[in-house]
C-alpha positions in Angstrom: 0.0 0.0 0.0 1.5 3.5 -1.3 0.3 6.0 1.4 0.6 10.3 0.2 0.6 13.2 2.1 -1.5 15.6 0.3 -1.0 18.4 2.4 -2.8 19.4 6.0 -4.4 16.3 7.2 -5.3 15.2 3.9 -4.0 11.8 2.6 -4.0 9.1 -0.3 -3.8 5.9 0.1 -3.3 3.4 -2.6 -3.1 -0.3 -3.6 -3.8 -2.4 -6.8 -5.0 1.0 -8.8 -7.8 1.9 -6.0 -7.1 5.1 -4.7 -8.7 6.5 -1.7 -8.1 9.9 -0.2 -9.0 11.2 3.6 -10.0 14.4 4.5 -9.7 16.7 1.5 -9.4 20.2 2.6 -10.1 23.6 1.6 -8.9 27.4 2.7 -6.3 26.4 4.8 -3.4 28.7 4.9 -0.2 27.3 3.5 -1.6 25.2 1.6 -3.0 25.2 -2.1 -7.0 23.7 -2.0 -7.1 20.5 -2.5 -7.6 18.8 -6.7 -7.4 15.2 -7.0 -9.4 12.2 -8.1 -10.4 8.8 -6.2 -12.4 6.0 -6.2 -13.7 6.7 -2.7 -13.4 9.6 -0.6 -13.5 9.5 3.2 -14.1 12.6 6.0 -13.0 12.1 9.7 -15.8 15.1 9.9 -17.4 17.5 9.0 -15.1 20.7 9.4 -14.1 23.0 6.2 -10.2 21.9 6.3 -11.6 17.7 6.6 -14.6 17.6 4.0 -13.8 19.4 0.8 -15.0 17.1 -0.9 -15.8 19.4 -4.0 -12.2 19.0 -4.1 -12.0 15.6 -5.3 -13.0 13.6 -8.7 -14.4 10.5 -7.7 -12.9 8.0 -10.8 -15.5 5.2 -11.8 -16.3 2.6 -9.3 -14.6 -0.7 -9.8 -14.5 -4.5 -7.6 -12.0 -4.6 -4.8 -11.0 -7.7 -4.2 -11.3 -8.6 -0.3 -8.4 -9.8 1.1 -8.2 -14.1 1.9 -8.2 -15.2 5.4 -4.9 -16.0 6.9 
């Protein structure tokens, strides 16, 4: 799993092509809005700088394999 900062407390996490990104943000200073794309997007709550969702392209949806029991 390939895990990004995108800046605040924003992040992307990826594996197999999914992409996922947490907390998108907007009008926080330092940092430029967030503009990205997913397949799922994900907000800890609901708080300008954790839900800027407007910020983010949701990609088409697609099967995720579930992981096999150990």
């Amino acid at each position: 799993m390939k895990l990004t900062w995108l800046g605040h407390a924003c992040f992307a996490l990826e594996q197999d092509g999914y992409r996922i990104v947490i907390d998108p943000y907007t009008n926080v200073e330092g940092h430029a809005d967030v503009q990205t794309s997913a397949h799922a997007v994900y907000c800890s709550h609901q708080h300008y700088d954790h839900n800027a969702v407007a910020g983010v392209t949701l990609l088409p949806t697609r099967d995720v394999p579930l992981p096999s029991a150990p």
